[in-house]
N, C-alpha and C positions, 0 to 999 in steps of 0.2 A: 503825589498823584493828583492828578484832575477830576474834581466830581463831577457827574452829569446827569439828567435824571434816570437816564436808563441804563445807569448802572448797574441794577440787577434784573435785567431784559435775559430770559431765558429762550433756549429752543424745547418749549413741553414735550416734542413730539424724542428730542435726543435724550433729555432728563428723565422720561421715560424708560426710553429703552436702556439707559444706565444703570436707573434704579432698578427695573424688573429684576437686570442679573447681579446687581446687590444684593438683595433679599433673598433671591431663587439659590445662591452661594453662600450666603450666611444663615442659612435655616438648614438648609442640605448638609455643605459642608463645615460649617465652624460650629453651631451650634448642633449640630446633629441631629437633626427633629425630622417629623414625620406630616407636620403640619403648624399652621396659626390659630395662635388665639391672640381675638382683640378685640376692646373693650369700645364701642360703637356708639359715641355722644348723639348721635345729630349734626356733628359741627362739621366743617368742613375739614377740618385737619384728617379727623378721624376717619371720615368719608374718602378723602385721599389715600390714605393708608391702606385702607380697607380694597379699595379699586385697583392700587399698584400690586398689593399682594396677589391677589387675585389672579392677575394679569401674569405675575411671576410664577405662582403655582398651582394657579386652578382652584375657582372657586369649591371645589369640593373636597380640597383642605383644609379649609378655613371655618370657625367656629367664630363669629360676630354675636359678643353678647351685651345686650344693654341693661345698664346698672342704674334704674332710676329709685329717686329715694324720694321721701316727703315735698321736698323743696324742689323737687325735678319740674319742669316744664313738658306736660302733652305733647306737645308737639315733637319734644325733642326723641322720643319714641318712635314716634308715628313716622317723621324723616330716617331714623335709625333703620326703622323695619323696610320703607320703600327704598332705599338704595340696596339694602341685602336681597331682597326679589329681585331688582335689578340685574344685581351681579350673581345671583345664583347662589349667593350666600346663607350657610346656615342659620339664622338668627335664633336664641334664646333669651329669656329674661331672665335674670335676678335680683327681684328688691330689695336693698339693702335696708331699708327704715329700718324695721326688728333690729337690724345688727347694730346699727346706729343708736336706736334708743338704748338697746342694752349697753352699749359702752359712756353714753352717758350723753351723745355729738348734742342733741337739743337741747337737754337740759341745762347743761354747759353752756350753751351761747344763752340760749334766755336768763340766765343768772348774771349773767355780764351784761346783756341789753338793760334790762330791771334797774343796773345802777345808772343809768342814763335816764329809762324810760319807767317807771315802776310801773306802771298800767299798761305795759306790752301786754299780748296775749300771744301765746305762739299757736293758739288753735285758729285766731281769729283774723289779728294782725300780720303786716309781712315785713321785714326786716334785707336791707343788705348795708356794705361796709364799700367804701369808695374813696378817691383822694380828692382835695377840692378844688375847685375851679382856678382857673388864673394861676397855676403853678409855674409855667417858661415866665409869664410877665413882671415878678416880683422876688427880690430876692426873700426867702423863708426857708424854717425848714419844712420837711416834707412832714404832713399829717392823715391820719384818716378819719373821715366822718363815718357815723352811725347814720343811716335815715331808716325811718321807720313810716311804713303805710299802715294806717290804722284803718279797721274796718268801717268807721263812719265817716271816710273820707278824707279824713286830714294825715297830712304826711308834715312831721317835725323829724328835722337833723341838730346835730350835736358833736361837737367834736369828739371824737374817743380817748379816754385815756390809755395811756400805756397798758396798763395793767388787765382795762376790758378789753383793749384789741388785744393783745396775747391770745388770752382766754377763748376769742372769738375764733381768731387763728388758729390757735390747737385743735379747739372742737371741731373744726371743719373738716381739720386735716385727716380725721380719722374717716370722711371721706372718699379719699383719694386712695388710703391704705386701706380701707376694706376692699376697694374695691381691686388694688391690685393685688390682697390674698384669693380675690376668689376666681380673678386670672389664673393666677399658679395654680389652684386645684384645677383648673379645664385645663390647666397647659400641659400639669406631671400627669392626670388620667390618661389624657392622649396621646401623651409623647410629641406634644406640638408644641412652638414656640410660640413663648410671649411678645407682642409686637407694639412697643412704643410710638406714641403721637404728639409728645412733644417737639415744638418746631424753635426756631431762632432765638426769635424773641424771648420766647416765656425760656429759654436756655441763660441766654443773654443776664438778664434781668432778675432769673432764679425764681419766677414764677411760676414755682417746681412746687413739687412735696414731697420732698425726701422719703425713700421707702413708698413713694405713694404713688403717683403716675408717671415719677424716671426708675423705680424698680423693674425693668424689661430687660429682655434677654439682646433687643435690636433698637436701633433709634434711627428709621431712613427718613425721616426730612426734618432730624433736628439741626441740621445746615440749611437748611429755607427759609427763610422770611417769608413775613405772611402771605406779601401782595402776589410772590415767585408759588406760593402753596394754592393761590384763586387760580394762576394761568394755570397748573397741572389742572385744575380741575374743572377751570373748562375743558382743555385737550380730553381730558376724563370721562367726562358729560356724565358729571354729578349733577345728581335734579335740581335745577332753576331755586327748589323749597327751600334747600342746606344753601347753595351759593348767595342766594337775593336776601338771605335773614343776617341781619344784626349779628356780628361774631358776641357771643356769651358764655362766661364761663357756667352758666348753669347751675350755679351755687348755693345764693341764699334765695329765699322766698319771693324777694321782690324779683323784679327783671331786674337785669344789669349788663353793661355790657361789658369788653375787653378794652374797649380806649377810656375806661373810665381810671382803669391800671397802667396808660399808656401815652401822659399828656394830654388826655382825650384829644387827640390828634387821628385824623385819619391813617391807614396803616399803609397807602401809598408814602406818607411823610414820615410815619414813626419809622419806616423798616429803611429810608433813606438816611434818615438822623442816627439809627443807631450801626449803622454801616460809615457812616464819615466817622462815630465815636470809634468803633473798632477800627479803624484804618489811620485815627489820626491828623483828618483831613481840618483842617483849621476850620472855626466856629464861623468866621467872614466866607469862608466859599458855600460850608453846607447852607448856611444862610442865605446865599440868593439862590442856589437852586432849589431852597423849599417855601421864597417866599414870606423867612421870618426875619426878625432882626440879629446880627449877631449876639445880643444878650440874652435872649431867648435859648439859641441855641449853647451858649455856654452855659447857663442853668441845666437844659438838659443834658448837657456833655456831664456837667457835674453830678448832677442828678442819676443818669447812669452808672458812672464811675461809683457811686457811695451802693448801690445796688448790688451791683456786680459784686463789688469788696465784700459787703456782707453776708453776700450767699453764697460764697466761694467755696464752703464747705461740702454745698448739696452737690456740687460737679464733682469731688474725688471720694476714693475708696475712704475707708475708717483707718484713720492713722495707727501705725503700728510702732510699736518701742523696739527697734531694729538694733539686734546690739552693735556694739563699736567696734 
């Protein structure tokens, strides 16, 4: 095939009306439900979702709940709540912190930063976890840093080890799974469906959490790429607040953003790059329509390929011992 850049050039307004009677067919008729529930970041994915269902079934089936915890960002509420006024959506809250501390999610990362940082504070301090700069330029393997903002101003990083990124990663993860147990209690009281917002990329690349935010009963734009998930929403007219902010996954304490997991590459070029890797398209063509050098783009071809392999697990069912 020939790449070009507007390879993934949508009609919002057809994608649209496609998805509507997606959703409006698989909550009616496949999943059998009476209504949506869905877990409402701020972010635009979610914002999208949120808008398309709506559009499919009427905002006044839909239960829009925002899951903010210790490390949550204000804001990301406050955008959560004005797009649900907007669409006439119900909005609730549930703070998971209590549920989080009780399982251990803080403690756990601060016990792992400590062997980096011993003087972290986690009441004072802010902490996130990121890969490091210059990743297409040089052949390595892939690593994560620790950085750490400390309340008197100074911010030091550090490579992570193995054993404290795990640590760090699990405790997060518990996250992403509280927060889709407390989905299912709104989804089975109601008799409404659970409505997944993961998109392409984070499918792609497995910037999932098992059991945690792909545990959903629907997944309508995890076939979109990000830059395809911004035109819905303009067509949308999602608030200017969600579209014009920083995509972030809203995790750790510090800000952080999504291209920090993604080449730091803008996601006009990530969602190009990772569309010539799944199609095949050799490293020399995606390279001049993104403007990089062909080594670049085989590092990230490679760099996806080892991604993908490794999270292969969180895209199928739990293996079963089928007899012979």
């Amino acid at each position: 095939m020939v790449l070009n850049p507007d390879v993934l050039k949508m009609d919002p307004a057809e994608e649209t009306r496609r998805l509507e009677e997606v959703i409006r067919r698989q909550i009616r008729r496949e999943v059998r439900r009476q209504g949506a529930v869905i877990g409402v970041s701020g972010g635009v994915d979610s914002a999208v979702v949120l808008a398309l269902t709506a559009r499919a079934i009427g905002p006044e089936k839909i239960l829009g709940i925002k899951m903010p915890d210790a490390h949550s960002s204000p804001e990301s509420a406050l955008l959560a709540q004005e797009l649900g006024d907007q669409l006439g959506v119900k909005m609730i809250t549930e703070d998971v912190t209590d549920a989080l501390a009780g399982l251990g999610c803080y403690s756990r990362q601060t016990a792992a930063i400590r062997h980096h940082f011993p003087e972290f504070d986690p009441d004072k301090d802010k902490f996130k976890i990121h890969l490091g700069e210059g990743i297409l330029d040089q052949e390595r393997l892939n690593y994560f840093l620790l950085t750490v903002e400390f309340a008197d101003g100074t911010t030091k990083t550090e490579r992570l080890g193995p054993r404290q990124l795990n640590q760090i990663v699990a405790a997060t993860n518990f996250k992403q799974r509280v927060r889709s147990a407390i989905l299912y209690f709104h989804g089975e009281a109601l008799n409404y469906c659970v409505v997944g917002t993961c998109n392409r990329n984070e499918w792609v690349v497995g910037f999932i959490v098992k059991h945690g935010d792909i545990a959903v009963d629907i997944k309508p734009i995890q076939h979109l790429y990000k830059s395809q998930i911004y035109a819905l929403a303009e067509y949308l007219d999602v608030p200017k607040g969600i579209t014009d902010r920083p995509p972030s996954s809203d995790t750790y304490s510090a800000e952080q953003t999504q291209e920090e997991f993604f080449f730091a590459l803008p996601f006009a070029q990530m969602d190009i790059l990772i569309y010539g890797w799944e199609h095949n398209v050799p490293a020399a063509e995606t390279a001049a329509v993104l403007g990089l050098n062909e080594e670049q783009v085989k590092r990230a071809y490679t760099d996806l390929m080892k991604k993908n392999r490794t999270t292969e697990h969180m895209r199928h069912m739990p293996l079963a011992a089928y007899p012979a």
